[in-house]
C-alpha positions as CSV (number, residue, x, y, z in Angstrom):
1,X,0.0,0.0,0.0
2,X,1.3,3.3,-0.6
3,X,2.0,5.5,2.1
4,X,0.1,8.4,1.2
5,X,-2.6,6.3,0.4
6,X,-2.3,4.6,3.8
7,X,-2.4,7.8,5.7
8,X,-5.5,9.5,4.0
9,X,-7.5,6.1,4.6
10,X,-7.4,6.3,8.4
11,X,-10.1,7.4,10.1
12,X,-9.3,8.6,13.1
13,X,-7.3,11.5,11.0
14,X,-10.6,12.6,9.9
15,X,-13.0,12.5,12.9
16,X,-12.4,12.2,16.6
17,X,-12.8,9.0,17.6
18,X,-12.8,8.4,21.0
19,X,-14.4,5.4,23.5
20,X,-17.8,5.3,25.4
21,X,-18.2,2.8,28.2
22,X,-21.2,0.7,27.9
23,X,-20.9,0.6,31.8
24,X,-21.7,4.5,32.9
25,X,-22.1,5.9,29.5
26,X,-18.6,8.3,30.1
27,X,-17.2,9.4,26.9
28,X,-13.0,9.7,26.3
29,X,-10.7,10.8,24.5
30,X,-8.5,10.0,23.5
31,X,-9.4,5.7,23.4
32,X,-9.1,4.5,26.4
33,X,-9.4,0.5,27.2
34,X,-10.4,1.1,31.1
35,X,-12.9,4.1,32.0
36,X,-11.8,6.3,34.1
37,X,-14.5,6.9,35.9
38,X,-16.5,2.9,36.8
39,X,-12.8,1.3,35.9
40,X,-14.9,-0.9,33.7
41,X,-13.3,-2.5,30.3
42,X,-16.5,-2.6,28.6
43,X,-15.6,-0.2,26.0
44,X,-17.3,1.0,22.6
45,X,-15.9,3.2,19.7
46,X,-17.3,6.6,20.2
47,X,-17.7,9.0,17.1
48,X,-17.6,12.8,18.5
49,X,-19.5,15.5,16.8
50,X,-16.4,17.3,17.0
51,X,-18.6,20.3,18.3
52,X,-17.4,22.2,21.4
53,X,-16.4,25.2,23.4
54,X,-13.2,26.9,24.5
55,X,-12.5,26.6,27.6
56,X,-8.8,28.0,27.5
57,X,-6.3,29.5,25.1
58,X,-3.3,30.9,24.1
59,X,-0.5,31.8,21.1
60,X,2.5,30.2,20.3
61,X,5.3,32.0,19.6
62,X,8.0,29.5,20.0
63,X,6.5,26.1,18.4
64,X,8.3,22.5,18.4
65,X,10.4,22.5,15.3
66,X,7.8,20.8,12.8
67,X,5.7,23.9,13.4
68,X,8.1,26.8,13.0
69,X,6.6,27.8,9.4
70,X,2.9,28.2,11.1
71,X,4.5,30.6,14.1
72,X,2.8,32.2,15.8
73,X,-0.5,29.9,16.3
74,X,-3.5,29.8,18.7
75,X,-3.7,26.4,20.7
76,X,-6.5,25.9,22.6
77,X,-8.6,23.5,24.8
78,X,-12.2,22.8,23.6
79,X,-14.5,21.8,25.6
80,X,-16.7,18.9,23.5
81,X,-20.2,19.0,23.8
82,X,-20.1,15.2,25.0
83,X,-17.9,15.8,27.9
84,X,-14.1,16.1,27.5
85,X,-11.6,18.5,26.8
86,X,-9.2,18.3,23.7
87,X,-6.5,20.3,23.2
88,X,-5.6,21.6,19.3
89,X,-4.7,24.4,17.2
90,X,-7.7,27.2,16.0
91,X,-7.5,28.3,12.4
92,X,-9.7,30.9,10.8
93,X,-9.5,33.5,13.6
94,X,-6.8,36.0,14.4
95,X,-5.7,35.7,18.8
96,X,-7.9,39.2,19.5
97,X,-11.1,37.5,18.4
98,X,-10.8,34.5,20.7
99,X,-13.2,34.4,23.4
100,X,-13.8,31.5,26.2
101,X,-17.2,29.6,26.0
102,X,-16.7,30.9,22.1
103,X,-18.5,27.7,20.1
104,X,-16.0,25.6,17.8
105,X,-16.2,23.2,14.9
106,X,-13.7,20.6,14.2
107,X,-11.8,20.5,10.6
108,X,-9.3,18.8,8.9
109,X,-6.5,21.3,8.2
110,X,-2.9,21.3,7.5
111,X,-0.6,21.0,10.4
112,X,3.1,20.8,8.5
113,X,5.2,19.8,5.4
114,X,8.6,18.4,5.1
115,X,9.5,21.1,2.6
116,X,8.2,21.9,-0.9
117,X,8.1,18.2,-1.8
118,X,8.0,16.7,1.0
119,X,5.3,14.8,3.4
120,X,1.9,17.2,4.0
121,X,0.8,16.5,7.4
122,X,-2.9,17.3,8.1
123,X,-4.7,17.0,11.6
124,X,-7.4,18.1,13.7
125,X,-7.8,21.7,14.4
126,X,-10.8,23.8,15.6
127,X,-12.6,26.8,13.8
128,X,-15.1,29.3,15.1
129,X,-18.6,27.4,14.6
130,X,-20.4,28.5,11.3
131,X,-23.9,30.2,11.6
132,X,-26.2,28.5,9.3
């Protein structure tokens, strides 16, 4: 299989997928094979609307080394709607419009590149939530 091919087929790059316990209903991410809250192992996959809040932010300005092109960037920590807190970059907004309890969409965006010809590396990020 090619790699490229490999990587775009992967689900998990494209949603969050978390776990749900079939115990007490708790929802985590990310997977987890014991709940943390009942200790059960009864576990389910767990799709995430990828809906959420911010609960905290704040800009980088000095980024790990596969992210110096994107510097500076917004990370924050969203609040899901089903329960737990994820943290990732924000894209579309500048740092001034950021607000806590601000509504957030998840989207696939580009996170890095080796170079002009190298690898593209895509990932999670969070967005201010469209009005429709």
């Amino acid at each position: 299989m090619q790699i490229a091919k490999d990587w775009r087929i992967q689900r998990h790059r494209y949603s969050l997928i978390g776990t749900e316990c079939v115990s007490c209903g708790l929802h985590m991410f990310p997977p987890r094979e014991v709940c943390l809250q009942c200790t059960s192992h009864d576990m389910k996959e767990y799709y995430f609307s990828g809906n959420g809040v911010i609960y905290s932010f704040s800009q980088l300005f000095i980024p790990a080394l596969e992210h110096v092109e994107n510097t500076p960037y917004i990370i924050a920590l969203v609040s899901l709607d089903e329960g737990p807190l994820v943290v990732a970059q924000l894209t579309d907004i500048d740092y001034g419009d950021v607000e806590i309890n601000m509504p957030v969409e998840m989207v696939t965006r580009k996170l890095s590149s080796d170079g002009q010809k190298g690898i593209i590396r895509y990932a999670y990020k969070f967005r201010p939530k469209l009005l429709c």
